[in-house]
GUKOL-374400 format. One record per atom (N, C-alpha, C, O): residue number from 0; atom name; x, y, z. Coordinates in steps of 0.1 Angstrom, whole numbers, plus 5000, padded with zeros to 4 digits. Example, Ala and Ser with C-alpha at 12.3 -4.5 7.8 and 13.67 -1.06 7.14 Angstrom:
- i/at/X/Y/Z
- 0/N/5132/4943/5078
- 0/CA/5123/4955/5078
- 0/C/5132/4967/5078
- 0/O/5142/4967/5085
- 1/N/5128/4978/5071
- 1/CA/5137/4989/5071
- 1/C/5129/5000/5079
- 1/O/5134/5011/5080
//
This chain:
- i/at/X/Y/Z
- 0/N/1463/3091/2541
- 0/CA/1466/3082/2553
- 0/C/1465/3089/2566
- 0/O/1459/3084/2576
- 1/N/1469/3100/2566
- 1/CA/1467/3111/2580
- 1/C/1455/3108/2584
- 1/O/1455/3104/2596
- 2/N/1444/3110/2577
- 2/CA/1429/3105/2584
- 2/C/1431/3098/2589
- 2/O/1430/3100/2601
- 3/N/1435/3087/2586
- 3/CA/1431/3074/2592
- 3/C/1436/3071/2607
- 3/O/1431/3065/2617
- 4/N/1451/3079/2606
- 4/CA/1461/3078/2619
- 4/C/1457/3091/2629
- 4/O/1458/3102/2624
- 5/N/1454/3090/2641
- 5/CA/1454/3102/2651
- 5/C/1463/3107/2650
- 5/O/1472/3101/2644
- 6/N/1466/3120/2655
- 6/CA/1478/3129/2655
- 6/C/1485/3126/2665
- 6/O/1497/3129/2664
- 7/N/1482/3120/2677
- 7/CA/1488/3109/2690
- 7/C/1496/3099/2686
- 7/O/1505/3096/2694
- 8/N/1493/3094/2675
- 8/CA/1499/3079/2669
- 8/C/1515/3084/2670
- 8/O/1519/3095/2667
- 9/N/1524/3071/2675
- 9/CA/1537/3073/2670
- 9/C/1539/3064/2663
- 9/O/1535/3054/2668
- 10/N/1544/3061/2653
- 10/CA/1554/3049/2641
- 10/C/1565/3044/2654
- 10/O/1570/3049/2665
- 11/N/1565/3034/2647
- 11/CA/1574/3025/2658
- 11/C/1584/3016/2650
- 11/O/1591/3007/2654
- 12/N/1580/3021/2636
- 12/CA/1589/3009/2630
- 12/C/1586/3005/2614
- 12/O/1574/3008/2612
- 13/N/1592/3001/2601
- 13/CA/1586/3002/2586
- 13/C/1594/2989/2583
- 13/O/1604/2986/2588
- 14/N/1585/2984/2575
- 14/CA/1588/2973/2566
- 14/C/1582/2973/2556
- 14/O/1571/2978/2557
- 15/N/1586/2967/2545
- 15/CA/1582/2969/2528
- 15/C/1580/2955/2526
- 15/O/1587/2947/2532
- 16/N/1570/2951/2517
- 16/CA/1565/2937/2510
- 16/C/1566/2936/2496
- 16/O/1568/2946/2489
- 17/N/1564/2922/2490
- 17/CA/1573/2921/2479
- 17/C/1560/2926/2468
- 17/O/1560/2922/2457
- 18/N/1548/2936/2473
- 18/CA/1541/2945/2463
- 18/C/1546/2958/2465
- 18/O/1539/2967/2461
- 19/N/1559/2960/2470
- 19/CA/1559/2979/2473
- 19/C/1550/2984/2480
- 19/O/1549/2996/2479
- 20/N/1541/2974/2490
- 20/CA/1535/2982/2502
- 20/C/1541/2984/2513
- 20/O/1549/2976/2516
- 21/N/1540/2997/2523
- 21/CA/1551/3003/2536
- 21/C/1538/2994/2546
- 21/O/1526/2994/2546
- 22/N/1548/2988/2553
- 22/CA/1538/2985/2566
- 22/C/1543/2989/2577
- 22/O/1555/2986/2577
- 23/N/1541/2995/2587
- 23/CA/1540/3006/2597
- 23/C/1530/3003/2612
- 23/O/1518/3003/2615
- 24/N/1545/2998/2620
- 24/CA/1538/2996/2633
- 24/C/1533/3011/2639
- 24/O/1540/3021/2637
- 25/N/1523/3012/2645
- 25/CA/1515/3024/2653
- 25/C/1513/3024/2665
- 25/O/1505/3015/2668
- 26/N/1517/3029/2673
- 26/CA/1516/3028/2688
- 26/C/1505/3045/2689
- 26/O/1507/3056/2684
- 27/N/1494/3041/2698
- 27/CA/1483/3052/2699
- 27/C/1474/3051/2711
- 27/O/1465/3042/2711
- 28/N/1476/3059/2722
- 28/CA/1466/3058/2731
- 28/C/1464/3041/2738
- 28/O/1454/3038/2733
- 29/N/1466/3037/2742
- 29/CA/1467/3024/2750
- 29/C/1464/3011/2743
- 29/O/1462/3001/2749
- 30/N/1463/3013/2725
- 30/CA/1464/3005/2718
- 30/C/1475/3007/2707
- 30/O/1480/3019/2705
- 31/N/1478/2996/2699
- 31/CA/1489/2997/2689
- 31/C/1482/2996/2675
- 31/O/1473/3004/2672
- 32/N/1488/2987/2667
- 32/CA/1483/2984/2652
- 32/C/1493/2989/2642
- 32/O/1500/2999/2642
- 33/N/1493/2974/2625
- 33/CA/1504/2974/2623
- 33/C/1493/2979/2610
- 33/O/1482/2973/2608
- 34/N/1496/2989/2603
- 34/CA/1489/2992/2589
- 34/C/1498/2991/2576
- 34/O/1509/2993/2572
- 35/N/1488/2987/2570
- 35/CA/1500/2984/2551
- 35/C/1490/2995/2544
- 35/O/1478/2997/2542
- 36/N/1506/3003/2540
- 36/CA/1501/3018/2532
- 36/C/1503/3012/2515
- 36/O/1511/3003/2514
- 37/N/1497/3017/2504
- 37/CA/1500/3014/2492
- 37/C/1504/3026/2489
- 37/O/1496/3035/2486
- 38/N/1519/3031/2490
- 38/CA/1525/3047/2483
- 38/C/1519/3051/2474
- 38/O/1512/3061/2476
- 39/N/1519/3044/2463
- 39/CA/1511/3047/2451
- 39/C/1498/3055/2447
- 39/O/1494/3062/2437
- 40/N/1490/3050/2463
- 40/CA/1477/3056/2459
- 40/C/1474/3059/2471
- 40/O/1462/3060/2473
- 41/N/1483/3062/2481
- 41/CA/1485/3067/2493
- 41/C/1471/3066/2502
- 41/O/1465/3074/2508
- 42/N/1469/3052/2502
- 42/CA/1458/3044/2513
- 42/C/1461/3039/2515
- 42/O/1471/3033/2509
- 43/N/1453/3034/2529
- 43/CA/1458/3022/2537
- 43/C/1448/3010/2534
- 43/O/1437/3008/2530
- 44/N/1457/3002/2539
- 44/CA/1453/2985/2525
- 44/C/1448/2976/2534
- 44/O/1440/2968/2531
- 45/N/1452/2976/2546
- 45/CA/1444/2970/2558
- 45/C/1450/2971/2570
- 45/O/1462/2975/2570
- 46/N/1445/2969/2581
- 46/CA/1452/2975/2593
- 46/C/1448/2960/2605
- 46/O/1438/2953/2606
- 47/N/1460/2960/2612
- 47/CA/1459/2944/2622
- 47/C/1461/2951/2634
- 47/O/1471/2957/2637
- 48/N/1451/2950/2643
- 48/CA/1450/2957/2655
- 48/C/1457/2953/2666
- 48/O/1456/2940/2666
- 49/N/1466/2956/2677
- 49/CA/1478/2950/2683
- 49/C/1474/2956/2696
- 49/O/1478/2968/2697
- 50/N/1467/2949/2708
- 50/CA/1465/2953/2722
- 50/C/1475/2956/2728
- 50/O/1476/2952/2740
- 51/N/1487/2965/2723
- 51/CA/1497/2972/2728
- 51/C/1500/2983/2724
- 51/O/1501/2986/2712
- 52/N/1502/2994/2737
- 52/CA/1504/3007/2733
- 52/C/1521/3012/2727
- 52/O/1525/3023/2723
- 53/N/1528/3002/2728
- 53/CA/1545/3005/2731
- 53/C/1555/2995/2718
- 53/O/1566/2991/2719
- 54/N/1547/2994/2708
- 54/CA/1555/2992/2695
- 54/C/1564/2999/2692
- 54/O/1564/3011/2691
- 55/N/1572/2988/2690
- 55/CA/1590/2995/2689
- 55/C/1596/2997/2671
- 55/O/1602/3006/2665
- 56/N/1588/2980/2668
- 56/CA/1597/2980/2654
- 56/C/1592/2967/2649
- 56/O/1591/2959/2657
- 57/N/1588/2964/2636
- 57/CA/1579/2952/2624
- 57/C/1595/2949/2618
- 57/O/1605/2956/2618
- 58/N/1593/2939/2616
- 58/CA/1600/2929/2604
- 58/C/1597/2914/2599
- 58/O/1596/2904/2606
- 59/N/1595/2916/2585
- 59/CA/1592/2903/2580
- 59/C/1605/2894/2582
- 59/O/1617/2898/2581
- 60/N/1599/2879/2585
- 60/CA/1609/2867/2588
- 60/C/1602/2856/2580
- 60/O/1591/2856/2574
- 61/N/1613/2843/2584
- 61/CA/1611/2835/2580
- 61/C/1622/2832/2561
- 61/O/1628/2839/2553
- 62/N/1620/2821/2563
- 62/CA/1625/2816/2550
- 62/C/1621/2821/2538
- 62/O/1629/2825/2529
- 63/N/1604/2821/2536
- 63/CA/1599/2831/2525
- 63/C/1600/2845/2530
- 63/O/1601/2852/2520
- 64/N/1600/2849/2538
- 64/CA/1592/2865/2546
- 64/C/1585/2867/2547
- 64/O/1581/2878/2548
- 65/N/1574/2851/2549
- 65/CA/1564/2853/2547
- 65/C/1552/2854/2563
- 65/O/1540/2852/2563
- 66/N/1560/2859/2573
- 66/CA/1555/2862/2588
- 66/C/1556/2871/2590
- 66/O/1561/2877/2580
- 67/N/1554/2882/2600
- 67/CA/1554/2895/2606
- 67/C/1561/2894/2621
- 67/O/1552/2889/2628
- 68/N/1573/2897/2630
- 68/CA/1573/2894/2640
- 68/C/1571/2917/2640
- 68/O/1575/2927/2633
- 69/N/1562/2914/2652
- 69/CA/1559/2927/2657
- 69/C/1565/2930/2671
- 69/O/1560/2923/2680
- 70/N/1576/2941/2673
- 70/CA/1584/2937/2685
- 70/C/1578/2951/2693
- 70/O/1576/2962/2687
- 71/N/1575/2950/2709
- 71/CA/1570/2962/2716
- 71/C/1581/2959/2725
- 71/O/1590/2951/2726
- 72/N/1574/2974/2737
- 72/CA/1588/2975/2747
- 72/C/1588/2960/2756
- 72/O/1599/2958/2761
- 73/N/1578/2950/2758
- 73/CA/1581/2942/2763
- 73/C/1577/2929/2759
- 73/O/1577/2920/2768
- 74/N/1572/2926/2743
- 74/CA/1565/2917/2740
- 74/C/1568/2914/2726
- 74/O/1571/2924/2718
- 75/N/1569/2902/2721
- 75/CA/1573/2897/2709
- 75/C/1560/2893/2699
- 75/O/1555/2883/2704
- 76/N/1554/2896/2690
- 76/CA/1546/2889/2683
- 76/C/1544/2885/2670
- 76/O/1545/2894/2662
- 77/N/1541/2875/2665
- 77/CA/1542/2869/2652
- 77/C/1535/2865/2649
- 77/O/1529/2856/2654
- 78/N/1531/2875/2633
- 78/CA/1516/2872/2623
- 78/C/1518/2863/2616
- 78/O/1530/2860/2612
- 79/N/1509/2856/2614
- 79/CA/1512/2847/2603
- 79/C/1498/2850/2593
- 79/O/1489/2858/2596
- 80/N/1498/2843/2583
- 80/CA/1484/2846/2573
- 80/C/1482/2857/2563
- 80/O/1473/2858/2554
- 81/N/1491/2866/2566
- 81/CA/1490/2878/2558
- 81/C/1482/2877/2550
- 81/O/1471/2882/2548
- 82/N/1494/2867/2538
- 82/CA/1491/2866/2521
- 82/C/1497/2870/2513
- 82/O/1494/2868/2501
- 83/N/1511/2880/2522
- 83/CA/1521/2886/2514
- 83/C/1531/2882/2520
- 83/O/1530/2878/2532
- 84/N/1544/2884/2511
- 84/CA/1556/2877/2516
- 84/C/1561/2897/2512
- 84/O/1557/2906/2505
- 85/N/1575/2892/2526
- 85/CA/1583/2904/2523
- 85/C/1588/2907/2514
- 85/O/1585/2899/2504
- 86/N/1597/2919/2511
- 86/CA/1611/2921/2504
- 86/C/1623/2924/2505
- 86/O/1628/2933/2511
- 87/N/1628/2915/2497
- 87/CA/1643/2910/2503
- 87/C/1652/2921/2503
- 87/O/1657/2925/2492
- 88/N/1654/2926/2516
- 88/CA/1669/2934/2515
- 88/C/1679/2930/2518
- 88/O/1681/2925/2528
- 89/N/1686/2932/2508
- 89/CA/1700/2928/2508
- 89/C/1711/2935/2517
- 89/O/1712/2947/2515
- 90/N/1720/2929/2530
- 90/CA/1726/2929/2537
- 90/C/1734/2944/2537
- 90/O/1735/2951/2526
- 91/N/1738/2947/2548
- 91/CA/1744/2959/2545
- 91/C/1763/2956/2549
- 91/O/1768/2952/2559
- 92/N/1769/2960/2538
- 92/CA/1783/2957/2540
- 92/C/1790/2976/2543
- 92/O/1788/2987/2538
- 93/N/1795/2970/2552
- 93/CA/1806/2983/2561
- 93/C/1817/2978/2551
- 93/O/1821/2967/2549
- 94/N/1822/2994/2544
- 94/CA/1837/2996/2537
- 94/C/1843/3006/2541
- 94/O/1846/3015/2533
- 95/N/1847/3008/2554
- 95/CA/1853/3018/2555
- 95/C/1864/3024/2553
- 95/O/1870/3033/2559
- 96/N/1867/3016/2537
- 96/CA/1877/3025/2530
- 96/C/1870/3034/2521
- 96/O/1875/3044/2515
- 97/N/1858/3031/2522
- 97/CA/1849/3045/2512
- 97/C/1849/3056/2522
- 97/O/1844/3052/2533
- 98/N/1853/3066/2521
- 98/CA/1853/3077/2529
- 98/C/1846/3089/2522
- 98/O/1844/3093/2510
- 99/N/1841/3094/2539
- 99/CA/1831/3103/2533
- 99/C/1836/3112/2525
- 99/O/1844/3116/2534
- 100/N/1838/3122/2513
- 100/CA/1837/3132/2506
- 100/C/1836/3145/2508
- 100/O/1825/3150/2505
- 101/N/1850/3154/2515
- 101/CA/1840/3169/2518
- 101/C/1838/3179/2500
- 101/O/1842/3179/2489
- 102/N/1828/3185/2509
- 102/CA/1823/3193/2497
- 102/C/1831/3205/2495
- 102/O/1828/3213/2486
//
């Protein structure tokens, strides 16, 4: 995957789909782009080009997950068409009677 990404590129943000692919907002030189990595075989599976340099952070929405809202420092945007739906994570509950453990 390093090829493919300049060494300029910053990550701006990860989300996972319901095949186990990482998709990864890219912020690079006066353009953006959101790429889906396959871990597995560590390539990139296709890349959606985003005329912004200042991507912050990706998350799948919607009822299925089946959209992309791609959030920059001043702009909201939402893929539609993919062809993949996200994967569902489940909520994060605070128990702060679990305490941390010293060693």
């Amino acid at each position: 995957v390093a090829d493919e990404v300049s060494a300029s590129a910053r990550p701006g943000g990860m989300a996972t789909d319901e095949n186990g692919h990482v998709w990864v907002a890219i912020a690079d030189e006066g353009k953006g782009a959101v790429i889906e990595i396959d871990p597995e075989t560590n390539t990139v599976i296709s890349t959606i080009d985003v005329e912004d340099a200042n991507l912050v952070d990706i998350v799948f929405a919607g009822d299925d997950l089946d959209f992309l809202y791609v959030l920059s420092k001043k702009s909201l945007y939402k893929l539609t068409g993919l062809g993949v739906a996200g994967m569902q994570v489940p909520d994060f509950i605070w128990k702060p009677e679990l305490k941390r453990r010293s060693l």
